[in-house]
N, C-alpha and C positions, 0 to 999 in steps of 0.2 A: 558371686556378686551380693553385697550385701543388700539387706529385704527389710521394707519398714513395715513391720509387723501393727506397731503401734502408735499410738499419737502424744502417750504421757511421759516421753520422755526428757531426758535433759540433754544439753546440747554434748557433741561429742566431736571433737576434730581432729583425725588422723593424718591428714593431706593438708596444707596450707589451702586456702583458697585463692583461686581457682588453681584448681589441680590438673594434674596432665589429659584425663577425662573430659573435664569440662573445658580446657582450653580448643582439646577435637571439637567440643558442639559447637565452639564459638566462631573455631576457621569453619566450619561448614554456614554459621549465620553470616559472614563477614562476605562469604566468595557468592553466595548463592539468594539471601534476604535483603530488603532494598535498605540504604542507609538511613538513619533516624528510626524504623522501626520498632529495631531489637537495640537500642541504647550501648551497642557497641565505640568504642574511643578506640580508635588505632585497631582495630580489628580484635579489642582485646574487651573481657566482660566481667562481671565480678563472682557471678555464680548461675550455674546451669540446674532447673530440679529434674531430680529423675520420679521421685517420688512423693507426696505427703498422705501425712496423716492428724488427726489432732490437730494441736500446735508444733508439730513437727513438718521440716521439709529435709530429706536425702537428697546429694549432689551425688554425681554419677562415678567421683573417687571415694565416696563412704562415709563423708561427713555426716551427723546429723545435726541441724539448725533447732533453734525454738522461731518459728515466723510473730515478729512481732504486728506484720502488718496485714495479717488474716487474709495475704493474698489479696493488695488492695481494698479489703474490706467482704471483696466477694466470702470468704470462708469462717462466717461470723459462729457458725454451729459448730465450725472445727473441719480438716478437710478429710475427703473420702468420707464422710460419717456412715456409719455403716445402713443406718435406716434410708440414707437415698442414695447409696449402692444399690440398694437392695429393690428398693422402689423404681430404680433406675432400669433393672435387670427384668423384675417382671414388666414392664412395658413393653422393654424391647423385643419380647415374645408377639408382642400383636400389631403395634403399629410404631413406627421412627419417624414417622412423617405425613402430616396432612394436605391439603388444599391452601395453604395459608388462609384469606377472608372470604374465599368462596364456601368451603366447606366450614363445617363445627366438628366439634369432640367431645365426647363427655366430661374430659379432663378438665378442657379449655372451661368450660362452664362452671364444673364446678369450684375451679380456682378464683375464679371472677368472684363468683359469689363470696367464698373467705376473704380473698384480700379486702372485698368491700366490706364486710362484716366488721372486719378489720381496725380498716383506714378511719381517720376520724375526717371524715370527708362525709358532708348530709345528704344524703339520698343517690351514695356516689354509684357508679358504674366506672368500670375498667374498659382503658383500652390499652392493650398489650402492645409492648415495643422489643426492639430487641439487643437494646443495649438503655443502660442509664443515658446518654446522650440523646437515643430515638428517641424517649419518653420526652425530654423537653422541649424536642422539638414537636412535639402532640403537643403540651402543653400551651407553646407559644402560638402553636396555628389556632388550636381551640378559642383561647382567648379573641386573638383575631377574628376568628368565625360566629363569633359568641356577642361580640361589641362595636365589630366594626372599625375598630379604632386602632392606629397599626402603633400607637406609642407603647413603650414597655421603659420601665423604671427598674432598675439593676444598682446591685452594691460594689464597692471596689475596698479589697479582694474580691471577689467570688471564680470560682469554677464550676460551670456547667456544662463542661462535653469541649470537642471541640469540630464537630460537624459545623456547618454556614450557618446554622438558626441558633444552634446551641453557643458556638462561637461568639455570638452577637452578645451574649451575655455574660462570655466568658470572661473576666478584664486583663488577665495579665498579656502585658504589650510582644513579648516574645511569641504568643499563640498566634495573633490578632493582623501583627504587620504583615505578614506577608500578603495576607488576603482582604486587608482592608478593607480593598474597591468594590470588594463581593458584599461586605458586611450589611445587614438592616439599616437603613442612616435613623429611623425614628425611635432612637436607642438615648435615653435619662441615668445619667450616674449616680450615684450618694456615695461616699465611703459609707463600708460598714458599719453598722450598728448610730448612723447619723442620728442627732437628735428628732424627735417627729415632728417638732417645728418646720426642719425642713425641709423634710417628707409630704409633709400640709403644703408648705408651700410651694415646692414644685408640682405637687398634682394641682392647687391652683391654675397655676401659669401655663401649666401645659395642659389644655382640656383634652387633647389627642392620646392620650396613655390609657391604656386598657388595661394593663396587667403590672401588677409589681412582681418581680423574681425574687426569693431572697433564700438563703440556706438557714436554717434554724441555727447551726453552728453553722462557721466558714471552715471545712475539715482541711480538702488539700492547702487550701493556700493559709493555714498557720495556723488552725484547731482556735479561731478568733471564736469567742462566748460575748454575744452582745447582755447588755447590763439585765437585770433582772424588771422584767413586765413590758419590757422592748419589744417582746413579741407579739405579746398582748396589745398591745398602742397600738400598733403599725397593723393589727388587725381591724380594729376599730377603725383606723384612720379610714381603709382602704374600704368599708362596708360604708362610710359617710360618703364617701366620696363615687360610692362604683364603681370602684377599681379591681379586678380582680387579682386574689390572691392568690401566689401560684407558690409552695412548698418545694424547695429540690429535696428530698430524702432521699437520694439516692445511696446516701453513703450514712448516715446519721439515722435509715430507718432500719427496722427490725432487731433495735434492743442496744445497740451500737453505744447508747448515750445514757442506759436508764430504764428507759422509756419502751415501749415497743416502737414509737414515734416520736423524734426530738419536740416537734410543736405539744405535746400533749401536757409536756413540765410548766406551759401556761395557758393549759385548756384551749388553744387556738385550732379553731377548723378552717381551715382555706378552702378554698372554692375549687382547687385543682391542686395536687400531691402526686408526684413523682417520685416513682420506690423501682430499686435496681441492686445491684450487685448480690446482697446476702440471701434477696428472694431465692434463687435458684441452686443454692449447694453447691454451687459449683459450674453449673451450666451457664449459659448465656439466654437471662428473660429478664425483662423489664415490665414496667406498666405504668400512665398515667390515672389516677381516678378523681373524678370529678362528678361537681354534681350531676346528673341526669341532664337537665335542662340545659346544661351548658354543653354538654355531649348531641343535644335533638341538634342543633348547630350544624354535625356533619354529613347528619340522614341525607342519602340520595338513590335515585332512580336507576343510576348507574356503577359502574365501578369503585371501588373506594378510593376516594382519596389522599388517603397517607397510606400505606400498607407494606408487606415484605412477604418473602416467597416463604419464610422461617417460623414467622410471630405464631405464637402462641404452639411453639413446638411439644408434639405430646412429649415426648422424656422430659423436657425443661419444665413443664407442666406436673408431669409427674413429682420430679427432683422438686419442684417449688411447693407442691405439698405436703410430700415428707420433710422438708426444712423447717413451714410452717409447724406443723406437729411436734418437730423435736424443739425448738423453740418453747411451747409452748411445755408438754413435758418434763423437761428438763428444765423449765425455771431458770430459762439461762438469763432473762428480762433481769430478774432481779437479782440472779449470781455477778450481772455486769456492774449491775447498779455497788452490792456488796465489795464485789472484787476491786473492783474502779476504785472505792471508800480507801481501799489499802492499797494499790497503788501510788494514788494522789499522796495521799500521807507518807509513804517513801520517797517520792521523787522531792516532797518539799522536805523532810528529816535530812535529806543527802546533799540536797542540788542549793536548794535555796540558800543563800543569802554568797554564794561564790561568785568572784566577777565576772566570769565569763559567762553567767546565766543570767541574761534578761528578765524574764518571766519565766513560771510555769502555771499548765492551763488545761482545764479538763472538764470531763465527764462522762461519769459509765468509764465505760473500757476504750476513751477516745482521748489520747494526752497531749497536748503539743510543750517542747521544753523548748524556747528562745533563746538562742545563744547572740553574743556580739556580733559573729560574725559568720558569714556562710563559709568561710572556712574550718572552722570549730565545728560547725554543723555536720563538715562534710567527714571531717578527720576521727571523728564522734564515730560517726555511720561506721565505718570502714574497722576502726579498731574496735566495735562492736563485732561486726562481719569474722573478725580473725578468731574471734572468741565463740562462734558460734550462734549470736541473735541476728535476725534480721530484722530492719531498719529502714525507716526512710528517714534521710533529710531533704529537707525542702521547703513549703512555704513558699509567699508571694515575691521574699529577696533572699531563698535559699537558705533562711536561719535558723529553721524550727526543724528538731528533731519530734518525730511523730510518733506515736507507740500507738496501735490498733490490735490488740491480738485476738484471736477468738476468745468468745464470750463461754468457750467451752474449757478455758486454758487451767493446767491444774494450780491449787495454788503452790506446792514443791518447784515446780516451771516457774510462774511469775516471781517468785523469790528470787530464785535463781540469777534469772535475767535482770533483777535489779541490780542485786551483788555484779553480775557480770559489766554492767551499766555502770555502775561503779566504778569500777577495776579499767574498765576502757576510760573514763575521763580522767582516772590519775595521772594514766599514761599521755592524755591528752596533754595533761598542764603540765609536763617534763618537757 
């Protein structure tokens, strides 16, 4: 059986995809896993991993991929990174598992403390979640707890989880219908990136809104980059107004854009910041941090309030500091920031000014390319897929092809995968 020894490789494909291997995981997901979860069509899938590493992922007939999509975002340091293998391994010599918010750890405390050191959040404190989704739903309750005030003001696109709270803020209508009746009703929209005129004037009108949601970038639903100081505005507005400001980073934090935080490319501090996926290496942790004072809000005499049997798990604790550390190490902030530079600059040298390409749109190592049509987008993905990159298309109407690779990716790799990028939209417009 072939063995992925390493992460700097190029892509390799021996088996078409999905191959006779991967077709077994997939009747075993089809007969046995509930529908909709594992994104099977007719009982059939497009790739099964057996293993990664790097920017590499192995399918279980011997293919090797380059992951453009660093594993939804989660594997920004690169996957398996050996430093939170490693970190992973000596934990599991003493504890796997706590008290969740009854008990502490040393772990737990000390990670609180960095992410807060961190975060550009004033006088912040963490509280641990265990998914980017739980964080926002911390986020929205805090607020709530914080102001009293059950309005929240939300952009459209946006993605924020799709749990009942996070949902609420979620907007695309395919998440949202089924469960409407459950939905928050004291829920304000703006399309993204709205002028702040209007911003002003709905927190006028509505003196009930406690908190604005907003993504510094819009990633899943089309990698949307609101105009330059937009961010800045909309921070100011919301300090006149008493509004609190609530950051989703869940996918756009740790280095993802640039930045080690997408809000810092306009000096903006929010009131409340939610950070997820890349925290953990791999593992599943999250966390909201906020100011202090807006956290005294949940102090009580009794049990806690929001909590889970998992949060703040030592390994994931563990893995979340050796990620922070190679992060910082490795210079991968600004290898994103550099790499990203060339990137962009290829996708526009290649892509731009063809008809089938709407826009393209970026930054750091986070790119959306807008095609006409969500067909092109999907056809894109797929003759991508045959050649060995992975890919998402998607976006709020299906159009945007998305490139997130890890921030650890070589640059012989990203070459590669542009040329391959290439090579797939020829075949496209045949």
């Amino acid at each position: 059986m072939t063995h992925l020894s390493r992460g700097d490789l190029l892509p390799r494909i021996v088996t078409p995809p999905p191959g006779p291997r991967s077709r077994e995981v997939f009747a075993g997901l089809n007969a046995w896993e509930a529908p909709g979860i594992n994104t099977l069509i007719d009982g059939r899938g497009s790739l099964a991993w057996q293993e990664a590493a790097g920017a590499n992922v192995l399918d279980p007939d011997g293919n090797i991929f380059l992951d453009l999509t660093a594993g939804f975002g989660v594997a920004a340091i690169g996957h398996r990174h050996p430093q939170v293998v490693a970190a992973i391994a000596d934990q599991s010599r003493y504890l796997l598992h706590g008290l969740g918010d009854v008990h502490g750890h040393a772990l737990r405390a000390e990670l609180a403390e960095e992410i807060c050191r961190l975060a550009p959040v004033d006088r912040g404190q963490a509280y641990f979640a265990i998914s980017g989704s739980d964080a926002v739903e911390i986020a929205l309750k805090t607020a709530l707890l914080a102001t009293g005030k059950p309005g929240i003001l939300a952009f459209e696109p946006a993605y924020h989880g799709v749990t009942l709270g996070s949902l609420t803020v979620t907007s695309r209508p395919s998440f949202r219908r089924p469960f409407s009746q459950h939905l928050h009703e004291h829920l304000h929209r703006l399309p993204f990136a709205a002028p702040p005129e209007a911003i002003t004037e709905t927190l006028h009108q509505e003196p009930s809104i406690g908190a604005l949601i907003l993504e510094p970038i819009a990633g899943r639903e089309g990698v949307l980059i609101p105009p330059k100081g937009w961010l800045r505005t909309i921070a100011d507005i919301c300090r006149r107004h008493e509004v609190l400001l609530i950051a989703d980073e869940i996918f756009t934090g740790f280095g993802r854009t640039g930045f080690l935080f997408a809000v810092e490319a306009e000096e903006v501090r929010p009131d409340l910041l939610c950070c997820g996926k890349a925290l953990g290496g791999g593992l599943p942790i999250a966390a909201t941090i906020a100011r202090k004072e807006l956290f005294a809000a949940w102090a009580t005499d009794g049990e806690a309030l929001h909590t889970a049997t998992f949060v703040a798990n030592p390994l994931a604790c563990a893995a979340a500091l050796a990620t922070l550390r190679v992060l910082e190490t490795e210079n991968l902030v600004r290898r994103s920031l550099e790499e990203g530079e060339l990137l962009g600059r290829e996708l526009h040298r290649i892509f731009s000014g063809r008809p089938e390409v709407v826009e393209i749109r970026g930054r750091g190592l986070l790119w959306g390319i807008e095609l006409a049509r969500a067909d092109l987008a999907k056809r894109w993905a797929h003759g991508a897929l045959r050649r060995g990159l992975l890919i998402l298309a998607g976006g709020a109407r299906g159009t945007v092809l998305q490139l997130a690779p890890p921030l650890s990716i070589r640059k012989p790799q990203l070459k590669a995968a542009i040329h391959l990028l290439e090579e797939a939209f020829q075949e496209l417009r045949r």
